[in-house]
C-alpha positions as CSV (number, residue, x, y, z in Angstrom):
1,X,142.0,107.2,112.5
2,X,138.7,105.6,113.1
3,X,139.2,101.7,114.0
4,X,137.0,99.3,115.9
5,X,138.3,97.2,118.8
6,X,137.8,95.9,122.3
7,X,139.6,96.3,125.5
8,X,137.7,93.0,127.2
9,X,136.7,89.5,125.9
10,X,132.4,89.4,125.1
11,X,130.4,89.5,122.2
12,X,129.8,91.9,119.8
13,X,128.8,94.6,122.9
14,X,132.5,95.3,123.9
15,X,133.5,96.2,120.3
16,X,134.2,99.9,120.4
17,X,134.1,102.3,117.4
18,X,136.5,105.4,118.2
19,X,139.5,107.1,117.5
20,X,143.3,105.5,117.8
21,X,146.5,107.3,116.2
22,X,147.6,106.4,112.6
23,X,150.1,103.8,112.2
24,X,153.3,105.0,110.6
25,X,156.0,102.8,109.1
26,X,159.4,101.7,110.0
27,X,161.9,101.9,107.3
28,X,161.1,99.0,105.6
29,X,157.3,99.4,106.2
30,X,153.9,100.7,104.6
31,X,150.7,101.6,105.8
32,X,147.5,100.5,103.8
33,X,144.2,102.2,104.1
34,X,142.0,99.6,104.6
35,X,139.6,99.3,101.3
36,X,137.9,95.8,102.4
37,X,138.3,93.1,105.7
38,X,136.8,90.1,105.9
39,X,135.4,88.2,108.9
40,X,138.0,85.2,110.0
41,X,136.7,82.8,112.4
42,X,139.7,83.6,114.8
43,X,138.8,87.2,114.8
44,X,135.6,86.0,116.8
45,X,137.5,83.6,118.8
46,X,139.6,85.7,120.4
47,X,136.9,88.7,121.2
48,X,134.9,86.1,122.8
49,X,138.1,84.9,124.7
50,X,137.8,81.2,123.3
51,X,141.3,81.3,122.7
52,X,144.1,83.8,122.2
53,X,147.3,83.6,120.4
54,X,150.2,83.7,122.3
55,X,151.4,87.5,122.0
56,X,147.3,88.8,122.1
57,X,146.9,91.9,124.3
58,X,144.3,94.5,124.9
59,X,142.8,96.8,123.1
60,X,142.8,94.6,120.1
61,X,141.9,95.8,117.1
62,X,140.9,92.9,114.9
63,X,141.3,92.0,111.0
64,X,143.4,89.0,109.3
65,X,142.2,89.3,105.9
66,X,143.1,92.9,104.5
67,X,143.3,94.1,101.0
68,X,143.2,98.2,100.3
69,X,145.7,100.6,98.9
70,X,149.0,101.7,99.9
71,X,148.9,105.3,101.6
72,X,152.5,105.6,103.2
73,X,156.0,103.8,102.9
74,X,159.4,103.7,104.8
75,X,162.3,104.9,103.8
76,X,164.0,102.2,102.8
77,X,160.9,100.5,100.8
78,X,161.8,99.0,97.5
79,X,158.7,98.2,95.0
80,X,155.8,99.2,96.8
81,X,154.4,102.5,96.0
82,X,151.7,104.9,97.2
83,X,149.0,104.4,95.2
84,X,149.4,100.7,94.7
85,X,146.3,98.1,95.3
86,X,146.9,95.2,97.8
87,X,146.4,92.4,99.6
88,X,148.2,91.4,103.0
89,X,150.1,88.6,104.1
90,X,149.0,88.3,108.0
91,X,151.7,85.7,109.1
92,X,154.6,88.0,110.9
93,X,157.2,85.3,109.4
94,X,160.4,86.3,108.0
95,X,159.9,90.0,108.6
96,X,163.1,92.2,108.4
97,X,164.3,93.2,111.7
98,X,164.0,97.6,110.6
99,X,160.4,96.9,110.2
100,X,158.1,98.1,113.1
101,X,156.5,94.5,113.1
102,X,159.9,92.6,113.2
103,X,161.4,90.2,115.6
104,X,158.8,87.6,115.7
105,X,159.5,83.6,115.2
106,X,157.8,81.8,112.5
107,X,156.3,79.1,114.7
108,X,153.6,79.1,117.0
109,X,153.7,81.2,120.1
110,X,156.7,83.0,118.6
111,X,154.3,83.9,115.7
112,X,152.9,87.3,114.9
113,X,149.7,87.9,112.8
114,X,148.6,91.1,111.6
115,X,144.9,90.9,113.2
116,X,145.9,88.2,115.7
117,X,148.5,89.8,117.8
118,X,149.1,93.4,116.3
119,X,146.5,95.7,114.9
120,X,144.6,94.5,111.9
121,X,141.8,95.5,109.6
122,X,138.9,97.0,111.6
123,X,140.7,100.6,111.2
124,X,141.0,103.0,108.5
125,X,144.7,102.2,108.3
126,X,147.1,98.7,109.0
127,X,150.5,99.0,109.5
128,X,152.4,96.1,107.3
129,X,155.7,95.4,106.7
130,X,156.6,96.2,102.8
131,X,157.7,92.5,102.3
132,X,154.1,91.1,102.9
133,X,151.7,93.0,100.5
134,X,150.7,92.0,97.0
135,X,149.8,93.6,94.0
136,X,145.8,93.2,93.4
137,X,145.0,93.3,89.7
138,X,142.8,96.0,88.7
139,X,140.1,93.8,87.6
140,X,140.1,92.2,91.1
141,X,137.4,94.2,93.2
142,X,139.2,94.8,96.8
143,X,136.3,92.9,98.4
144,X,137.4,90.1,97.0
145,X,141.1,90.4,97.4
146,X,140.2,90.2,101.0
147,X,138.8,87.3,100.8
148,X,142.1,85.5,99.9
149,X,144.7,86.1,102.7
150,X,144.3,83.3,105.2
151,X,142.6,80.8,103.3
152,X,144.8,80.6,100.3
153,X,148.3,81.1,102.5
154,X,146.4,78.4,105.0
155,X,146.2,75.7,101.9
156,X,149.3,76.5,100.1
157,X,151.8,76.2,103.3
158,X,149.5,72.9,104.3
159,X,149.7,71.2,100.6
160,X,153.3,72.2,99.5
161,X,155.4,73.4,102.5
162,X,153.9,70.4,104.3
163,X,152.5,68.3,101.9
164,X,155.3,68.8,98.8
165,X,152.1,67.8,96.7
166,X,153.9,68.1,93.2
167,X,152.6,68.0,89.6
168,X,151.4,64.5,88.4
169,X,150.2,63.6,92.7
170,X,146.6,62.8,93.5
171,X,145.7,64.7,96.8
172,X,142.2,64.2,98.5
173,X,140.7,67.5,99.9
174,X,138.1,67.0,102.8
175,X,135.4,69.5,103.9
176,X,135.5,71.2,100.1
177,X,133.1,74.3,100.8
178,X,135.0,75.9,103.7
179,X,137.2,78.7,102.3
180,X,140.1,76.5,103.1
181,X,139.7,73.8,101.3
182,X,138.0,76.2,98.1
183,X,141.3,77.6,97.8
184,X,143.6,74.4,98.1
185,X,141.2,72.6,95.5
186,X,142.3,75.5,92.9
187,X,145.7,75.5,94.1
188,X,146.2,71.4,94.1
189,X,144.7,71.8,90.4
190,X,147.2,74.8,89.4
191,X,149.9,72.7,90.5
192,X,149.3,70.1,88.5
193,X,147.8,67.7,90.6
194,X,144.5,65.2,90.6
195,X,142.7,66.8,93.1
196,X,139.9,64.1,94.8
197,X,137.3,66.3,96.9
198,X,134.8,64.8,99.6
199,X,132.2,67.4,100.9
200,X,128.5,67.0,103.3
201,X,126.1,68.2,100.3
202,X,125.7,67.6,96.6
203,X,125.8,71.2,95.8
204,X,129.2,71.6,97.7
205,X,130.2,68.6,95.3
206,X,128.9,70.7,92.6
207,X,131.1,73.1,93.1
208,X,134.2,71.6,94.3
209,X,133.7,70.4,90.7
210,X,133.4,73.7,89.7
211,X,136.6,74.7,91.3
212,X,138.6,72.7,89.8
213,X,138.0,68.9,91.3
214,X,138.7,66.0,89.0
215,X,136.1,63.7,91.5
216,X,133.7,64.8,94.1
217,X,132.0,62.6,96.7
218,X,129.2,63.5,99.0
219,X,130.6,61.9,102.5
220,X,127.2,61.8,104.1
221,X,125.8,59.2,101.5
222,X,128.8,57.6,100.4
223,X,131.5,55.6,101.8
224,X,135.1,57.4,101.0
225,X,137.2,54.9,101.7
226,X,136.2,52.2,99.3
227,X,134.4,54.7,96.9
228,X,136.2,54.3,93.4
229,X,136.2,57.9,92.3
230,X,137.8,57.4,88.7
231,X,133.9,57.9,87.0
232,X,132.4,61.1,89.2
């Protein structure tokens, strides 16, 4: 398969477009041909060599945020199908131990991430475990579904693993235009929650609003904590 990856930490140079073998799946595995991958910031981190996860090696091929179409399965796959539109779940947590990708510890520097540690979404193909795709609804484009992985898992562990936000809770969400905090505004909101958003500009107020904020406040002209939000 085609893929794009780097054997050395630099800037966009040492990213190499060439040929690596297909992934193929472990019993309880698929591979996905890569339909769309969006840019995380961590993907430019680590090829610059700002950071790495524990568990980074070279090559690396990059690529958290993968959505495309399921092209191979393992044997011993249940509910996934060839043929089938999805999205990937990056975070190696909770993976069975037949799969390729298993073993890996759900905190960090036991943590694996599909695009962080192992292969990710500048190839053709990504190898996933069966247990972290999910179905993309027709009417999604797959450019968008790529746009959901890590922002959306990102704000859902942070507000109700961490948080237990619960319906009938007031959370305020800081920094409302980064993809982050987009995705835990709608989320908060789904759940049931008031969801207060603060954000640098008017038009990210605007559309925190849009999102699903019940009250907005520009933090570079206001003052948040005495602001009384109930009228915005």
């Amino acid at each position: 398969m085609k893929a794009t990856y780097y054997e050395e930490a630099g800037g966009p140079e040492v990213l190499t477009y060439g040929d690596l073998p297909d992934p193929e799946p472990g019993a309880v595995d698929v591979v996905v041909e890569v339909g769309a991958c969006s840019l995380n910031r961590l993907d430019v981190v680590q090829r610059n060599g700002w950071f790495q996860m524990p568990g980074f090696s070279y090559p690396h091929v990059a690529g958290m945020d993968v959505a495309g179409t399921v092209v191979e399965v393992g044997d011993a796959v249940d509910g996934v199908a060839v043929g089938d539109r999805v999205g990937v779940d990056p975070s190696l947590a909770g993976v069975d131990d037949r799969s390729k990708l298993g073993g890996m510890g759900d905190l960090f520097g036991e943590l694996g991430i599909i695009g962080g540690t192992v292969a990710g979404g500048y190839a053709e193909r990504c190898l996933v475990p069966a247990s972290h795709v999910y179905p993309v609804p027709d009417e999604m484009p797959i450019e968008h579904a790529a746009t959901f992985p890590t922002c959306f898992l990102t704000a859902s562990h942070a507000l109700f693993d961490v948080g237990k936000l619960a319906a009938g809770e007031t959370v305020m969400i800081h920094a409302a235009g980064s993809g982050v905090s987009t995705a835990g505004i709608q989320l908060a909101k789904h759940a049931g929650a008031t969801v207060l958003a603060t954000a640098g500009t008017d038009e990210k107020c605007e559309r925190a609003l849009a999102r699903g904020a019940d009250h907005v406040l520009n933090n570079r002209t206001g003052d948040v904590a005495h602001a009384d939000l109930s009228g915005s």
